[in-house]
N, C-alpha and C positions, 0 to 999 in steps of 0.2 A: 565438471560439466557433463551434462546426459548427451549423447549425440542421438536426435530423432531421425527417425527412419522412415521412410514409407515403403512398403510391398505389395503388387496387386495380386500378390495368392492368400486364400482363406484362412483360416485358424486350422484347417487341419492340415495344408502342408507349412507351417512354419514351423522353424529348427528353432527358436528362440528357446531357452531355458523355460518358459511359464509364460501360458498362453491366458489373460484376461476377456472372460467372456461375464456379459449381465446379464440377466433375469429376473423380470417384472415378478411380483407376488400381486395376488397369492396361489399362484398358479405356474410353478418355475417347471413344470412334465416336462414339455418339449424339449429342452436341452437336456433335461437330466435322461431321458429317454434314449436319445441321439450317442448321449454318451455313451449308457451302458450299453446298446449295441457297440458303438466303436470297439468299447474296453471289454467285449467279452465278460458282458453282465457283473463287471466289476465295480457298478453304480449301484446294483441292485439294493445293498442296503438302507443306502443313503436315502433313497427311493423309499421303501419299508419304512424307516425311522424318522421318516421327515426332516429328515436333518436341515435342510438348506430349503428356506421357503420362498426366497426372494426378499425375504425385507428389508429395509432401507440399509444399507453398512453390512450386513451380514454376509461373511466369508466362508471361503470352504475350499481349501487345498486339494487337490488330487491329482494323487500320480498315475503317467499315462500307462505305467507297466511296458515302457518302450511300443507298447501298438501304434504310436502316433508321433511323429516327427517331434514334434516337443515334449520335454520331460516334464511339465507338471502342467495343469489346468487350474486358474484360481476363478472359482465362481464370485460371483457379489451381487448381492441382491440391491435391485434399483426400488424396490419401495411401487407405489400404485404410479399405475402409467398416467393416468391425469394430472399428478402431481410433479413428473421426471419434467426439470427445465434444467437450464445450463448452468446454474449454480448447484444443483444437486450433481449435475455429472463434472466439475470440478473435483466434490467431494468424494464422489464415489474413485473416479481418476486416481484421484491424490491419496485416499486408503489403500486403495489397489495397491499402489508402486512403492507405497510405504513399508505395507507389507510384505513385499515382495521381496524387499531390500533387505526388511530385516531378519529375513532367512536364507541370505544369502544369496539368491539368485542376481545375474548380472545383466542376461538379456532379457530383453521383456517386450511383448508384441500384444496387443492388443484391438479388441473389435468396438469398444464401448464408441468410438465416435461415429459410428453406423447406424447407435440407437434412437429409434425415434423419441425425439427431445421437444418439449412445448413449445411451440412461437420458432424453430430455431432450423436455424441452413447449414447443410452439410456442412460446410467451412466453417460457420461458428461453432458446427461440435468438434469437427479436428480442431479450432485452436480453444477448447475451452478443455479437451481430453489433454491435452497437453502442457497448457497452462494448468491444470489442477497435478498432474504427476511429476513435474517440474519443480513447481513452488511443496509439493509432499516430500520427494526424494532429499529437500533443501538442508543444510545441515553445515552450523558454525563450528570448525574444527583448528579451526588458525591454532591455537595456543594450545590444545591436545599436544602434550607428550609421553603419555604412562598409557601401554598399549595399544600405539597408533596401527600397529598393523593389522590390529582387529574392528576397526570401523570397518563398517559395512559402505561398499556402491556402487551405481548400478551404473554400466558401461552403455547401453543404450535401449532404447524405447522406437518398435517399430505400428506404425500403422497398416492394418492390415488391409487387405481389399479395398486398395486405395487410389483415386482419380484426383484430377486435374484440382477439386473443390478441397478434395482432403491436401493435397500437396500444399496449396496454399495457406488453410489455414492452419495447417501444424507448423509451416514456415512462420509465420506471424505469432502462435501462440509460443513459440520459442522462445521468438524478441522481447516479446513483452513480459513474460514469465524469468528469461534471464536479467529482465532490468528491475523487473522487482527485487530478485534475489541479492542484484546490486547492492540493490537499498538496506534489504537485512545486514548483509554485511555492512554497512556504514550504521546502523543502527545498533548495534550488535557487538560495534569493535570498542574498547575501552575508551572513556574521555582521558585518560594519559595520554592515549598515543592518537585519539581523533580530535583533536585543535582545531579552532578556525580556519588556521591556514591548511590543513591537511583536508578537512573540508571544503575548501575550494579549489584546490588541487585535487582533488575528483573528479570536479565539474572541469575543468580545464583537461582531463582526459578526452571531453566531447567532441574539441576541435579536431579528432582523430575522424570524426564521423561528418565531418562538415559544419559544426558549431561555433559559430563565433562566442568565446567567452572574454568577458572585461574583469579583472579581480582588482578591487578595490584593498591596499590596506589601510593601515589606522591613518594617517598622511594623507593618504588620496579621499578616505572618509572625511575627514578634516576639512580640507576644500571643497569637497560636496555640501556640506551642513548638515551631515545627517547626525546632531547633536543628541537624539533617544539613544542611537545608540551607540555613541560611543559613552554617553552616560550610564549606562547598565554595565560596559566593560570596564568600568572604572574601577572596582575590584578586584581584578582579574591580572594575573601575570602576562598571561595569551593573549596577545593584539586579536582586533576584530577584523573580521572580512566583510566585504560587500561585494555579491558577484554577480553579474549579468550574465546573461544564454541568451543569444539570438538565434534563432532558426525560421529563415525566412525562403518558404515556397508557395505563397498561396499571392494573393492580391490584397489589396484594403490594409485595415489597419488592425495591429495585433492580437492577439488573445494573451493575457499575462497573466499567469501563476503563479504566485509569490506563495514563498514560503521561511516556516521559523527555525533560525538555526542554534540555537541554544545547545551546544554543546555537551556543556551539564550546569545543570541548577542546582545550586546549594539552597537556593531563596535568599539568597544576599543577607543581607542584615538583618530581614526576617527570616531567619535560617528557618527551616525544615528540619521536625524530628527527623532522627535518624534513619529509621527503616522509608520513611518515603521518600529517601536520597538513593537508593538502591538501584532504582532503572531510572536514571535521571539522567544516563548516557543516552537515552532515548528521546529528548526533550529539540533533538535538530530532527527528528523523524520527518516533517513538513520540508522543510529543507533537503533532507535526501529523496524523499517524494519528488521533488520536482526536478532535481536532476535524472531519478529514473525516468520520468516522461520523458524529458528533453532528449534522452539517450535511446529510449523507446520510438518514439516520434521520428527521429531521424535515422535510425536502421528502418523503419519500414515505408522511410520516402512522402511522410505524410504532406499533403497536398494543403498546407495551409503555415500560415506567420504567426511564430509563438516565439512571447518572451517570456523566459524565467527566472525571476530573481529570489534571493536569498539575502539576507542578512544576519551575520553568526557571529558569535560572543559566548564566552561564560558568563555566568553568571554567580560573583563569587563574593566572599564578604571581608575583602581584603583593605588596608586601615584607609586607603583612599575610595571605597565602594559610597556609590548613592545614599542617600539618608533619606527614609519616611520623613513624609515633611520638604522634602525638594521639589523645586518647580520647574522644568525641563520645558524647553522650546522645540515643536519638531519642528520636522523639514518645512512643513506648510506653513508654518508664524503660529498656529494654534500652541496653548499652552497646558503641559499635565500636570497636576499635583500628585507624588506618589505619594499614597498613601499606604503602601503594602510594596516594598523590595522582591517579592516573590510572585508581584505578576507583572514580570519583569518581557515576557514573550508578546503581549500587544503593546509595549510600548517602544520593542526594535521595530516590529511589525506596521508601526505608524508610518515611523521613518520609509519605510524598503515600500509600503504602500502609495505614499503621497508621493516620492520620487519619482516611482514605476506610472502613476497616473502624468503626472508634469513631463515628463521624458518620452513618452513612448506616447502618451493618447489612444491607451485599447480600448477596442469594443466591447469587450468585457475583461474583469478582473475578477479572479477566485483566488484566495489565500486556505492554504494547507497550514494548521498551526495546532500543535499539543499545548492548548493554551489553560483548559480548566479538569482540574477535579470536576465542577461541578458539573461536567457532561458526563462525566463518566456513571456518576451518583441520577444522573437522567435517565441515560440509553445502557450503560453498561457495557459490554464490548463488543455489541451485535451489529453495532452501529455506529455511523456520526453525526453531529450535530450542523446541519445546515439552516444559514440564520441571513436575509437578505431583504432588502423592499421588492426587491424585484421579482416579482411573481413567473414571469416569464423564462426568464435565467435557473431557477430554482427546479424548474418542472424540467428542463433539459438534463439539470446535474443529477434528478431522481431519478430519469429515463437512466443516464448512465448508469448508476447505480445499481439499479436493477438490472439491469443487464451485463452489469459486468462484473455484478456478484459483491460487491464492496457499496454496503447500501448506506443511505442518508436519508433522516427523517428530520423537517426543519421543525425548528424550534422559532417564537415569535419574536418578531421586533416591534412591539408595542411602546407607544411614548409612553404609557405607563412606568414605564422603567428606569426613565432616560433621566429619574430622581434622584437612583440609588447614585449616581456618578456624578451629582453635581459637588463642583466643588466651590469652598467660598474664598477665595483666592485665584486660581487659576481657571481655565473654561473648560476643565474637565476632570474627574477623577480616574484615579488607574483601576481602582477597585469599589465595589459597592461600598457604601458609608452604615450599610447597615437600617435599624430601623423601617425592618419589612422589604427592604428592595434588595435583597442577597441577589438572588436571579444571575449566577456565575456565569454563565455560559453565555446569557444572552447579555449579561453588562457587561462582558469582555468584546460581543460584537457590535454593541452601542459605544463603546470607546473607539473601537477602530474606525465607526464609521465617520467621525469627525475627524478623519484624515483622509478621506474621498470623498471630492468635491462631488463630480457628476457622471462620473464613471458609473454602469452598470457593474455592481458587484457583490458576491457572497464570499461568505467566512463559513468555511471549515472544522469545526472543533474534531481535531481524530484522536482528542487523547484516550479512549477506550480501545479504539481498533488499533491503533500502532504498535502494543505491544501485547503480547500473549502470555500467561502462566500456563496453558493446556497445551499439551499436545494432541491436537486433534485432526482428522482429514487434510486439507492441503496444508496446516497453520502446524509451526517449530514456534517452541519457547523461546520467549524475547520477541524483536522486532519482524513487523509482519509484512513490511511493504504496501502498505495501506495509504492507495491514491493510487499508484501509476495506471492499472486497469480501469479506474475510476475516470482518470483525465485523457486516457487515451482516446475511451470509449466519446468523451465528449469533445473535445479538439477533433474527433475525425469527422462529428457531425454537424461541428461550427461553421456555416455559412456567412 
């Protein structure tokens, strides 16, 4: 863990190891000027050669030659000042500390939350400087044992010339930057040793923070009637979990966020090639999402009544697993026909949805679920798919979005569609039937939606943003915590 800091002296008396300062292109004079007088004209070439211009990611080391309290200066260029918003200085943040780390340095002090940032208040640049150097420095290391003593990290991160606006929000961008990280780690840790049950044994961590958690097992599921999904773990060695999070400080009635805990997916009986079983540890991401909110939500005291629920299961092709061709009763009386074993995450999803609506009666409902390929083959991994009738609802979760740097672009829920999913047996299909109505993403949230009666609600597809191959700016290979910044931002401005 980073310990953040705040100091109200400048970049030129801080003792930190590497002092992070930015500059707008295409015009970065002014600091490089500033320096080579400090440094006794020891900028001057850089200066000459144009080395460092400002623009967007662009680095540049240098050492103070001892002239200056701190041993090194890392420039970073912020790209056009029109363009700098809090999602850019996330990234520039999270390059910064990346780099920094991985040259060994341990202290680290920085000014970047002082720059002027689009649309943005001091406090959301301290916590979005902090949130991006947090979630950068992030790094899965558990099962490292061949040269552990050579990982690189960084011991702390101060804010410089710092008030009452920065104190606060590097305190907040902590919280929620460390409950994302949560989440990678739960995304991140192998399905041998992350199980249902060890997946709700997470969430029952919360009651440490004041959370009421209920953990349902297979028995308790039983008597509930949530019949999808214990039919999906019917394959499966590993008993299923169902688990509730109550956090209740606001008035009225709830806000609930459900999400899918799919532990790992083989695609059951319709197995999955090989190689796209590989990050299929990744497949509860939704489910760890909404325990980092929950865990986020209540370190920062938030002022409102949120439930979060999960429903978790493999999904495995073992000789008593589900059959193509099965007709499964959810919780509501409504009936599925599976016709596809591997879209087996909207049909726990039904279950944990229709219960959370009959049980609780929220104002609104958002479900977090790695539910299709075929979002990803949409938006790619820039973004997620949000898909709802409620026009109203929608336009808040983009607001989030945008703002908290983890965007959503909806996708339509046209009756045109609502073809591909008939079924001629049961009152719904699990998966499009083909014949022009593929439309994956959005026939997955045309099946959910016939498990919410009148709740205001949207579906989530984050199976592009949940995991990463790049290592880039604040984003580590693998699991990316994708949502908590997302629902924070929107739970804090749920009325």
């Amino acid at each position: 863990m980073v310990d953040i800091l705040t100091d109200k002296r400048n970049w030129k008396e801080s003792p930190a190891e590497a002092v992070i300062l930015g500059a707008f292109e295409p015009n970065p004079d002014g600091i490089l000027t500033e320096l080579n007088k400090l440094l006794d004209k020891a900028v001057e070439p850089l200066i000459r050669k144009k080395e460092f211009t400002g623009e967007l990611g662009q680095m540049k080391l240098i050492n103070t030659l001892k002239k200056l309290p701190c041993e090194n200066i890392l420039l970073i260029g912020l790209g056009k000042r029109d363009e700098f918003d809090l999602e850019r200085l996330r990234r520039v943040s999270g390059s910064a500390a990346k780099a920094l780390r991985d040259d060994g340095i341990r202290t680290i002090a920085t000014t970047l939350h002082n720059v002027p940032t689009k649309k943005a208040t001091l406090r959301e640049q301290a916590q979005a400087t902090v949130e991006g150097a947090i979630l950068g420095l992030y790094q899965f290391t558990k099962y490292k044992t061949l040269n552990k003593e050579k990982i690189k990290n960084v011991k702390s991160l101060t804010l410089l010339e710092a008030d009452k606006a920065t104190e606060e929000g590097s305190a907040a961008g902590k919280i929620i930057a460390d409950a994302q990280c949560s989440v990678r780690d739960l995304v991140n840790e192998p399905a041998m040793t992350l199980t249902p049950e060890k997946l709700a044994e997470a969430a029952l961590e919360l009651k440490k923070l004041g959370v009421k958690v209920t953990v349902y097992d297979k028995k308790g599921i039983e008597k509930l009637g949530l019949n999808a999904l214990l039919a999906v773990n019917r394959g499966s060695t590993n008993e299923p979990r169902f688990v509730i999070m109550e956090y209740r400080k606001g008035a009225g009635a709830p806000v609930a966020i459900v999400g899918k805990g799919i532990t790992f997916d083989s695609g059951g009986l319709d197995i999955k090639p090989a190689n796209y079983m590989l990050d299929m540890k990744s497949d509860m991401a939704g489910a760890a999402a909404v325990i980092g909110t929950m865990k986020a939500i209540a370190a920062l005291g938030l002022n409102a009544n949120v439930v979060g629920v999960f429903a978790s299961t493999e999904n495995m092709p073992g000789c008593n697993a589900y059959k193509p061709g099965d007709v499964v009763v959810g919780y509501n009386g409504r009936t599925m026909e599976i016709g596809n074993t591997d879209a087996e995450g909207r049909v726990v999803l039904s279950d944990a949805l229709a219960y959370t609506e009959k049980t609780f009666k929220p104002k609104f409902m958002v479900d977090l679920a790695t539910l299709t390929g075929a979002c990803v083959i949409a938006l790619g991994y820039a973004a997620a798919g949000v898909m709802s009738k409620d026009a109203a609802l929608v336009n808040r979760l983009k607001l989030a979005g945008d703002s908290s740097g983890e965007r959503l672009w909806e996708l339509p829920m046209w009756d045109d569609y609502k073809e591909g999913i008939k079924s001629d047996i049961a009152d719904v299909l699990n998966i499009p039937g083909g014949k022009g109505y593929e439309a994956g993403a959005i026939a997955g949230a045309l099946f959910l939606q016939h498990f919410v009666e009148k709740t205001p609600w949207a579906h989530i597809d984050i199976a592009g943003p949940a995991w990463s191959i790049d290592r880039k700016h604040y984003i580590e290979r693998g699991g990316t915590g994708f949502g908590v910044r997302l629902l924070v931002e929107f739970l804090k401005n749920v009325r």
